[in-house]
Structures are given as C-alpha cells and as structure tokens.
C-alpha positions in Angstrom: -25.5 -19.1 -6.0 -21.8 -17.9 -5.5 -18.9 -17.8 -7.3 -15.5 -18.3 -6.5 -12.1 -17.1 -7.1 -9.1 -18.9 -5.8 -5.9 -19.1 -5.4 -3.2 -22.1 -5.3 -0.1 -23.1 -4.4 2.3 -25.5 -5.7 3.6 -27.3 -2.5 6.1 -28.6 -6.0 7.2 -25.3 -7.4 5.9 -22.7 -4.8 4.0 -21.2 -7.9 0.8 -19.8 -7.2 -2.4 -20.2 -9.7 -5.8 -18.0 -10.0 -9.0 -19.9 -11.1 -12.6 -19.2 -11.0 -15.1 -21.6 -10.6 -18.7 -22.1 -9.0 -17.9 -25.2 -7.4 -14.7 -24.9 -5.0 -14.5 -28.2 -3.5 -15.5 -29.7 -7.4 -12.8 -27.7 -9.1 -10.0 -28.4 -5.7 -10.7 -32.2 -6.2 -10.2 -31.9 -10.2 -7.2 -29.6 -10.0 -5.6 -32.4 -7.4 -6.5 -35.6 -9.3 -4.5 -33.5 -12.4 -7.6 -33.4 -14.4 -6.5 -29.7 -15.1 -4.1 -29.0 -17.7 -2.7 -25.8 -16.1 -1.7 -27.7 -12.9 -1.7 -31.4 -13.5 2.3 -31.2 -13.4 2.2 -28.7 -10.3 0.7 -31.2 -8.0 0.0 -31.5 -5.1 -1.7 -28.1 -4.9 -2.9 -26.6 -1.3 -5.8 -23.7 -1.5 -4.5 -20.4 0.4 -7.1 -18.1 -0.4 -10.6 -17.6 -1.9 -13.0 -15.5 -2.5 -16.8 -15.8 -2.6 -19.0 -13.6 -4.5 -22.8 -13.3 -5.5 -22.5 -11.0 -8.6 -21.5 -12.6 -11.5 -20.0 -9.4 -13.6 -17.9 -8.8 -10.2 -16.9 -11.5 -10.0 -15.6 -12.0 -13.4 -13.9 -8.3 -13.2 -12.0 -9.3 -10.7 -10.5 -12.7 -11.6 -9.2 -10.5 -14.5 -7.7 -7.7 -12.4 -6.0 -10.7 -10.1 -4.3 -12.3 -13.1 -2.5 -8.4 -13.8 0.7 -7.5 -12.7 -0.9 -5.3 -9.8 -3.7 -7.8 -9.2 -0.7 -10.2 -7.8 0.6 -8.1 -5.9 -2.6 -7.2 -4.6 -2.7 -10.7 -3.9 0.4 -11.5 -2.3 -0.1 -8.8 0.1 -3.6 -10.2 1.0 -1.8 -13.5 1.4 
C-alpha cells in the first residue's frame, strides 16, 4: 500500500495546499467536486506535486515538516 502527500494549487488564488491521503486520484476528485472544506472555495485546484511513500510513520513525519515554515520552502524550491 502507499501513501501520499500532495500538493495543490489554486488556479483561483494561486495558494498552494498540503494534504495526505491513500487514495490520490479519490482525494483529487473530492477536493475538485468541493467536497473538502479547506478547498471547496479555492476551486478549480490543479495537482503540482506528490509524493509516494510505503512507510506510514514517514510518511506522516513529513506531511508535518511540509506544513512548517521551512517545510514550504522546502517545497517551493522542489516545485
């Protein structure tokens, strides 16, 4: 099984958002439809970047560092 960590854009507000999830193309469809709270005013929403992984405490670890000052920019750089 993997797990994913993600990353948005608002084609509305340029924003990006971080999410987490197990199923990408699940959670994509959902975030698009505006069956997320966090987003459902940010639509549409295009998918820039993602990360698979196969450890679960990983995994978890590093959605938090991404959602930290330094994990953006860390981010943005990647991007």
């Amino acid at each position: 099984m993997f797990y994913y960590i993600y990353v948005l854009k608002s084609l509305k507000d340029g924003n990006l958002y971080i999410g987490k999830t197990k199923d990408l193309k699940k959670r994509l469809k959902y975030h698009n439809q505006g069956l997320v709270l966090a987003t459902k005013n940010r639509r549409p929403l295009k998918l820039v970047y993602y990360e698979a992984y196969t450890n679960k405490e990983k995994w978890s670890k590093q959605e938090l560092f991404y959602k930290t000052g330094i994990g953006r920019e860390t981010l943005r750089h990647k991007l």
